[in-house]
C-alpha positions as CSV (number, residue, x, y, z in Angstrom):
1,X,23.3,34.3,-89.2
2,X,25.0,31.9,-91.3
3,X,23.9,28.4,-93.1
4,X,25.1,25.5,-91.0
5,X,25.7,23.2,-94.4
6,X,27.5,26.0,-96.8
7,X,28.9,28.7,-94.2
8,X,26.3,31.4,-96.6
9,X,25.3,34.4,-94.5
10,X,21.9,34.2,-94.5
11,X,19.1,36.9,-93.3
12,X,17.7,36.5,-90.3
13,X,14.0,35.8,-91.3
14,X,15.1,33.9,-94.1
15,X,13.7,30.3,-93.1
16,X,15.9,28.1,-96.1
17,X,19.7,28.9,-97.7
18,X,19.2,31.1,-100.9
19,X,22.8,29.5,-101.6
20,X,22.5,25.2,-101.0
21,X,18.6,25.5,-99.7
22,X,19.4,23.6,-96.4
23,X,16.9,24.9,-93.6
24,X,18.0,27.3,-91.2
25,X,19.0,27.1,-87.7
26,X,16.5,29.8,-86.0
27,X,16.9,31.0,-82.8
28,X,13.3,30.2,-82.4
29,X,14.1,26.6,-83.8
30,X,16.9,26.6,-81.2
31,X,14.8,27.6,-78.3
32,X,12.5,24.4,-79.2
33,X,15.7,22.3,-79.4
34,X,16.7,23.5,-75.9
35,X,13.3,23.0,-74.2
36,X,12.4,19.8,-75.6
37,X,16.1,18.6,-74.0
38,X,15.5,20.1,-70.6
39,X,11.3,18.6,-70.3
40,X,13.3,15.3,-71.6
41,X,16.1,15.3,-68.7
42,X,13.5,16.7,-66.1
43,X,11.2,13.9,-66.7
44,X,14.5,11.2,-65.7
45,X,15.0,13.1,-62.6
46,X,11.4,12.3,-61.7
47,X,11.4,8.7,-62.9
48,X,14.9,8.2,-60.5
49,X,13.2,9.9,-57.5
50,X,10.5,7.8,-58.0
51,X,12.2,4.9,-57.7
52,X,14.6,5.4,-54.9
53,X,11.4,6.6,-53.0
54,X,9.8,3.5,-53.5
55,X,13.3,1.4,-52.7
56,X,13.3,3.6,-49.3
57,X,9.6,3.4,-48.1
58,X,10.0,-0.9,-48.9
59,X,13.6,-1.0,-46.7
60,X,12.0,0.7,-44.1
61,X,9.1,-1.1,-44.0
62,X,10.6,-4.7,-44.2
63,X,13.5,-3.8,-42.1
64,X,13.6,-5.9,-38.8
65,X,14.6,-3.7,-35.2
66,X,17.2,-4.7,-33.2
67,X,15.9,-5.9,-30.1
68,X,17.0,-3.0,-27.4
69,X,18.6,-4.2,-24.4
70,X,16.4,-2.5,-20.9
71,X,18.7,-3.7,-18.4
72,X,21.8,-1.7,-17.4
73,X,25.3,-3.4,-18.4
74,X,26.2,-2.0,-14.9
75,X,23.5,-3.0,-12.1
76,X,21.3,-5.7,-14.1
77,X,23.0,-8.5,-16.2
78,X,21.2,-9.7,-19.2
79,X,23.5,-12.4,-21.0
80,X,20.3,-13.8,-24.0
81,X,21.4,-12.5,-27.1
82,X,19.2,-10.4,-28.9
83,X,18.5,-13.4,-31.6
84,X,17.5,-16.0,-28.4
85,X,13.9,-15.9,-27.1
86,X,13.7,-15.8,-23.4
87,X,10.2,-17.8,-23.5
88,X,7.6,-19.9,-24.6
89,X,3.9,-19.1,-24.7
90,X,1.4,-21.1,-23.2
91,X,-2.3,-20.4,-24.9
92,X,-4.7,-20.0,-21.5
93,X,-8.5,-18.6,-22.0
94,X,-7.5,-17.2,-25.4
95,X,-4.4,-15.3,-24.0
96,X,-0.6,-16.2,-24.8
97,X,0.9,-16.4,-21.4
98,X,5.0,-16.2,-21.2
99,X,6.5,-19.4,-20.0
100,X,10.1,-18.2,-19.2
101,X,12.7,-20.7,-20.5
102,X,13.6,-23.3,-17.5
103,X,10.1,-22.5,-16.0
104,X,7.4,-25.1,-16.7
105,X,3.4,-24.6,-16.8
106,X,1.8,-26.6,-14.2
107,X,-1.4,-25.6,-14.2
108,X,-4.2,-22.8,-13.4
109,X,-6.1,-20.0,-15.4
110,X,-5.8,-16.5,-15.8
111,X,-8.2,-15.8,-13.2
112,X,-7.5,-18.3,-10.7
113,X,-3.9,-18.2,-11.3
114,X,-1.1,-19.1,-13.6
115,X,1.6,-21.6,-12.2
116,X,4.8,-22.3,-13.4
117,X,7.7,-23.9,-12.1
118,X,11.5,-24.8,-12.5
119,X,11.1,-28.3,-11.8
120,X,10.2,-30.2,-15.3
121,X,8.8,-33.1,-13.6
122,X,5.9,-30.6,-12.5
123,X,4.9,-29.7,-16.1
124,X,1.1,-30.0,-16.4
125,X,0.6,-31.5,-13.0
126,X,-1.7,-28.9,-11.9
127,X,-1.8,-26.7,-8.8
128,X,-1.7,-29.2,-5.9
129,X,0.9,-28.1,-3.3
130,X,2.4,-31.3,-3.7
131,X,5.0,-29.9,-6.6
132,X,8.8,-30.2,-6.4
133,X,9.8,-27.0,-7.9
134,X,9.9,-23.3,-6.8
135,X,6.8,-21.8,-7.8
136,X,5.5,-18.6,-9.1
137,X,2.2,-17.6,-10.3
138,X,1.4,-14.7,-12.8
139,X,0.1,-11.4,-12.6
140,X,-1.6,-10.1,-15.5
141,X,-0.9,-6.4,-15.7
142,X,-0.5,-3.5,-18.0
143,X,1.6,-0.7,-17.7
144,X,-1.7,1.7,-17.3
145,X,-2.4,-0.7,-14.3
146,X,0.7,-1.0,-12.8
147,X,0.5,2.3,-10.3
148,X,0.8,2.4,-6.5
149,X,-2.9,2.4,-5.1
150,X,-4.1,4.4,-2.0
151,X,-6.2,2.0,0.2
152,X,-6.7,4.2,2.9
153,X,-4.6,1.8,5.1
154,X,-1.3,3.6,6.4
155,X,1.2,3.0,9.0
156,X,1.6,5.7,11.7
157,X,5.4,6.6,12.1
158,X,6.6,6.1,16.0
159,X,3.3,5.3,17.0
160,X,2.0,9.3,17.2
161,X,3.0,11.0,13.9
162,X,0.7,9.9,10.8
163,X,2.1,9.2,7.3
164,X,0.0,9.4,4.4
165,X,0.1,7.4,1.1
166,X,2.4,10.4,-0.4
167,X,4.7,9.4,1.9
168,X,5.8,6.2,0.9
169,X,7.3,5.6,-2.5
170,X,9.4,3.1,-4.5
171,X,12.4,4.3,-6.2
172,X,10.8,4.4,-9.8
173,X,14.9,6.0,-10.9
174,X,16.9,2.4,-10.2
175,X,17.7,0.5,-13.1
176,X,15.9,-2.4,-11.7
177,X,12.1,-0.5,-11.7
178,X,12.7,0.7,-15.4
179,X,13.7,-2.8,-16.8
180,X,10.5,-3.9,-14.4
181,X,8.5,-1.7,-16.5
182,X,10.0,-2.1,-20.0
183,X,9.5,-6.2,-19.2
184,X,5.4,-5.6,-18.1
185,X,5.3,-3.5,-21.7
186,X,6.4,-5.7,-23.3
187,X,4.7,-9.2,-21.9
188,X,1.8,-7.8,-19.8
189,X,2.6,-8.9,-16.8
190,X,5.6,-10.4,-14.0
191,X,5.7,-13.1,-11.5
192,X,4.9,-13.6,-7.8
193,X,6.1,-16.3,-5.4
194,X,3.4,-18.3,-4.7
195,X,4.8,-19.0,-0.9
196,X,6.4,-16.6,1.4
197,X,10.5,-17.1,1.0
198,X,11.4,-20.8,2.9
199,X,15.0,-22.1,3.8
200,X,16.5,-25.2,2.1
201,X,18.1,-27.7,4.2
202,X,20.7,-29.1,2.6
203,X,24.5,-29.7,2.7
204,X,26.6,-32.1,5.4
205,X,25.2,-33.5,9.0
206,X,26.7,-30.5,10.6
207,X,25.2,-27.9,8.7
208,X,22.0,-30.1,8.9
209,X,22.3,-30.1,12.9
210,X,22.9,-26.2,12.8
211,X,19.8,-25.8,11.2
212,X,17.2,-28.0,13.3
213,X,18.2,-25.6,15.5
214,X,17.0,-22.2,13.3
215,X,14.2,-24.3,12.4
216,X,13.3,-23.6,16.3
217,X,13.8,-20.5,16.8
218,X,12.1,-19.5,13.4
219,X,8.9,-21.0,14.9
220,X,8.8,-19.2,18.1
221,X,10.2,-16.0,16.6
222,X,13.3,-15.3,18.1
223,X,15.7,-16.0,14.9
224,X,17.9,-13.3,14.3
225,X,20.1,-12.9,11.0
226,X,23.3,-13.9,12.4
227,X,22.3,-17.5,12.0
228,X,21.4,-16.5,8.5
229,X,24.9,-17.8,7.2
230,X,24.1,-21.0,8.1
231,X,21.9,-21.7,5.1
232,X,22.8,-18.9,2.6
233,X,25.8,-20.6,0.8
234,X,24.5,-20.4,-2.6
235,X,21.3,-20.5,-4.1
236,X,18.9,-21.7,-1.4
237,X,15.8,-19.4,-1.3
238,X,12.7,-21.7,-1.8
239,X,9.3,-21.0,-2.7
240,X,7.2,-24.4,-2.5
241,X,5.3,-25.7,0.5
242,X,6.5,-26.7,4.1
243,X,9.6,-25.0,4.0
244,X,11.4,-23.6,6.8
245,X,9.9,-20.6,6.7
246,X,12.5,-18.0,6.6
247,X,11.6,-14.9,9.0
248,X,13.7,-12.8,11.2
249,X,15.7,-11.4,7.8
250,X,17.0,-8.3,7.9
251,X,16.0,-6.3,4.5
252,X,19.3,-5.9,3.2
253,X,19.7,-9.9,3.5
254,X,15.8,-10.5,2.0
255,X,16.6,-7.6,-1.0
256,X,20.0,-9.8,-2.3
257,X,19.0,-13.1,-1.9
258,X,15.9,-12.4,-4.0
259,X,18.2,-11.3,-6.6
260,X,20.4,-14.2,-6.5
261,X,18.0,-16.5,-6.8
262,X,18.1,-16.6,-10.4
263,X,21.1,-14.8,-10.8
264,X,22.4,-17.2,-13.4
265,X,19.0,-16.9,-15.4
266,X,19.3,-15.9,-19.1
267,X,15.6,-15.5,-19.2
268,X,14.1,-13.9,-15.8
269,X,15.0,-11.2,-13.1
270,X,14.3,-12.1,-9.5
271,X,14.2,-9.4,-7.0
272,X,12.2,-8.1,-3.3
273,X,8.9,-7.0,-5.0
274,X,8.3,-3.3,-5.1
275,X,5.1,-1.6,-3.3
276,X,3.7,-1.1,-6.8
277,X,3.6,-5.2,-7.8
278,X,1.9,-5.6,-4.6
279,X,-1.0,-3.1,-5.2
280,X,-1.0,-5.0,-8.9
281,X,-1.7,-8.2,-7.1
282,X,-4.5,-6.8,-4.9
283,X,-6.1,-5.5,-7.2
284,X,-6.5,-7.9,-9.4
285,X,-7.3,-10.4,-6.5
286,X,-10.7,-8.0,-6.7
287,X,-11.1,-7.5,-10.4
288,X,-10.5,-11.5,-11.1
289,X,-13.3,-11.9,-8.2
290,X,-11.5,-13.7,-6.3
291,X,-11.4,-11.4,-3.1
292,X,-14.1,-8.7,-2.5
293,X,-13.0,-4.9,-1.6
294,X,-13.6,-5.5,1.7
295,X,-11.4,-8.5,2.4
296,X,-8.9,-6.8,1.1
297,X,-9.2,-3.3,2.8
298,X,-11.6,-3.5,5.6
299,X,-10.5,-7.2,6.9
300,X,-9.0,-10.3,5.8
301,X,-9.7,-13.0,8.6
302,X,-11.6,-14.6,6.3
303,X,-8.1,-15.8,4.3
304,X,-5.2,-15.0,6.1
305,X,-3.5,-16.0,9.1
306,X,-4.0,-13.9,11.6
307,X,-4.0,-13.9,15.9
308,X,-6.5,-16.4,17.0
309,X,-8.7,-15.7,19.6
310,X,-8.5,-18.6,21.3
311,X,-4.4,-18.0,21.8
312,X,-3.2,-18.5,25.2
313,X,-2.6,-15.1,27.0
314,X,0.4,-14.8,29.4
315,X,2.3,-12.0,31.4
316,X,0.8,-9.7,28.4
317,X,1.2,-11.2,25.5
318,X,-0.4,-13.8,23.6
319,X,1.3,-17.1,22.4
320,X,1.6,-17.4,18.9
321,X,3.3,-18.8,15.5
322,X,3.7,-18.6,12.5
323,X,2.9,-21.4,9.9
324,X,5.2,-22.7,7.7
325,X,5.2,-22.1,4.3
326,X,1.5,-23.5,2.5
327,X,0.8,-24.8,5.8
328,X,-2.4,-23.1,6.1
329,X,-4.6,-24.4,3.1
330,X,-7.1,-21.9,3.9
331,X,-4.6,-19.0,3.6
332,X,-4.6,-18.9,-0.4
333,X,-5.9,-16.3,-3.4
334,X,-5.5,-16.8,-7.1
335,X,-2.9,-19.4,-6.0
336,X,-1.1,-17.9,-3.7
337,X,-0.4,-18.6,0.0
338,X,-0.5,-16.8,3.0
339,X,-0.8,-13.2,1.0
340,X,-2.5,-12.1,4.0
341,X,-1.4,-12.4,7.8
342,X,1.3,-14.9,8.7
343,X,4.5,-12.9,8.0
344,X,5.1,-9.3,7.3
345,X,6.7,-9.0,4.0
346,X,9.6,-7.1,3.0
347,X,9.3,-4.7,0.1
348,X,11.4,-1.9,-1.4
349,X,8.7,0.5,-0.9
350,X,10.2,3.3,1.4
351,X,9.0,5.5,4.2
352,X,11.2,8.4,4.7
353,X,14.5,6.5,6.1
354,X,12.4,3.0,6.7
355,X,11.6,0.3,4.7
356,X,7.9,-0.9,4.2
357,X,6.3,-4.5,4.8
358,X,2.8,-5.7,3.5
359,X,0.3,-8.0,4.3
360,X,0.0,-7.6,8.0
361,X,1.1,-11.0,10.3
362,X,0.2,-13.7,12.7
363,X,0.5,-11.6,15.6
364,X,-2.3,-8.7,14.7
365,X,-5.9,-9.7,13.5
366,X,-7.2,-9.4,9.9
367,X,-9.0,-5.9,10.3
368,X,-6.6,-4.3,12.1
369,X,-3.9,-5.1,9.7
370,X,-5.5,-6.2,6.6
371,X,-3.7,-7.5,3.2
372,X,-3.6,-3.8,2.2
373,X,-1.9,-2.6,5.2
374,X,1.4,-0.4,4.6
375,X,3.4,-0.5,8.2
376,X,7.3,0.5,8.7
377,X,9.9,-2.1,10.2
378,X,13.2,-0.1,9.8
379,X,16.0,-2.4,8.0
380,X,16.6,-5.2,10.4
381,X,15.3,-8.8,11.6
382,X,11.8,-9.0,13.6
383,X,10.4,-12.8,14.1
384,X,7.2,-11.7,12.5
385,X,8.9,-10.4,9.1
386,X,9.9,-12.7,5.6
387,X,9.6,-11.7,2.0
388,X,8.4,-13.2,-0.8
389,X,10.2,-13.4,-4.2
390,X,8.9,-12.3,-7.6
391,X,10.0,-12.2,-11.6
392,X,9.7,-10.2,-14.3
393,X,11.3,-11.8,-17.9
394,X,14.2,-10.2,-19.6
């Protein structure tokens, strides 16, 4: 070992320089140097991990998520922009209800009904059927409540071979079902036409003239779909009272004009309700009080329309029609009209190869085909068949 100040060799266990007296550089002095550097450069690491662990957990927990779009670019157009909001919220009973933008809140409470419509000059004019816009009431529901229900009330299949509820089914795998589902997450709830699906009469004398004429044969049930062109140029499904009421639709024709009712909508989806909204609605028609089990399920004379029994019986058949749209004041739940009896109504529930309508009609009575009643129709026209629109927001 050598001094570091006058190059002297030194001994090892001398501690000073017997040459200059400058202290020695010891290994043991060296080993203290060493350790002190490395608990010194340790201790930064710590301090900088510290830190950028504190920077991370604050980014992540300030950071805002993109907004994910649930509909498919392919089959369901959604043109808001993720920065837009689709709706306002109305405060009813202590719960924010979603207005969608270019609907309007007329009137109504969670339990007897929420209206809106797309006619501004119906905003806050309560629930009369005198408003001028297409209307829809809402139906609270959560995602644990929106299931297909069993009431016990099934179709039989060519009138000898019985179907039960595992039977029928929606088609839970379309695009359109899992945006359904994603929008009830997310807002609680969708919307249901408050009147069966009406025709608007509109457009020159001639097409007026053509459709006196439907307005007929809709009444006495004997309209077929090949008139339908007559009055589907456009956007002219209706859901308000005393419209034509628009039976004898084939389900293909019922399924797209429900969607392009509000096809240019940035804010809501209209489609042909699925078997599962309907259940929703019936079921909250008993848990809001408003029906018991048993008009629901066992008969629902009491509120629908339904075969009289005074009807005039000819060559085998009773006389009958239907009503037109909110024509029956009687005929109304939670808002909406003619839920039970007067029309079947189209759904996209399936039965095997069939498609399946709700509600039973005008020609059956209330306990034989109550509001809960599943029953086939195939795919095309029958006078006693219409549909009903509904919404869920984007």
């Amino acid at each position: 070992m050598k001094c570091s100040k006058c190059g002297k060799k030194a001994e090892r266990n001398e501690k000073f320089c017997s040459n200059c007296g400058a202290k020695l550089d010891t290994l043991k002095n060296r080993l203290s140097i060493t350790l002190k550097k490395n608990v010194i450069l340790v201790l930064i690491i710590l301090i900088i991990i510290f830190f950028a662990s504190i920077c991370v957990y604050v980014s992540s927990k300030y950071k805002q998520p993109v907004k994910q779009n649930i509909l498919s670019s392919n089959s369901i157009s959604n043109s808001t922009s993720n920065n837009i909001s689709t709706v306002d919220y109305k405060n009813i009973d202590n719960v924010d209800i979603p207005i969608p933008n270019g609907f309007y809140y007329t009137g109504g409470t969670i339990d007897t009904g929420v209206v809106i419509s797309d006619n501004k000059n119906d905003l806050n004019a309560g629930t009369s059927t005198d408003l001028l816009g297409n209307q829809f009431v809402w139906v609270p529901c959560t995602l644990e409540q929106f299931i297909r229900k069993d009431w016990g009330r099934q179709t039989e299949l060519n009138g000898s071979s019985y179907k039960g509820f595992s039977s029928f089914y929606d088609d839970e795998s379309s695009e359109e079902f899992k945006a359904l589902k994603e929008s009830i997450i997310k807002y609680q709830g969708f919307y249901i036409g408050r009147y069966e699906a009406s025709c608007k009469l509109n457009g020159t004398s001639q097409e007026q003239t053509s459709l006196v004429n439907v307005t007929v044969q809709c009444k006495k049930s004997i309209y077929t779909s090949t008139l339908v062109p007559n009055f589907q140029q456009g956007n002219n499904v209706r859901s308000y009272k005393t419209g034509t009421l628009w039976n004898g639709i084939d389900y293909e024709v019922a399924k797209k004009y429900s969607k392009n009712m509000y096809k240019n909508s940035s804010s809501v989806y209209s489609h042909l309700p699925y078997g599962t909204e309907w259940d929703r609605i019936l079921q909250w028609l008993i848990d809001s009080n408003s029906k018991s089990y048993n008009e629901i399920v066992e008969d629902s004379s009491s509120w629908g329309t339904y075969r009289k029994i005074d009807l005039t019986y000819n060559s085998g058949s009773y006389t009958s029609t239907p009503n037109n749209t909110g024509e029956n004041i009687n005929a109304v739940s939670n808002n909406i009209f003619d839920l039970a009896g007067n029309l079947n109504e189209w759904t996209q529930e399936t039965l095997i190869n069939t498609k399946v309508v709700r509600g039973g009609n005008y020609m059956l009575n209330g306990s034989s085909a109550p509001v809960c009643y599943r029953s086939y129709n195939g795919l095309h026209n029958a006078g006693d068949t219409g549909f009903r629109v509904a919404l869920f927001i984007k």
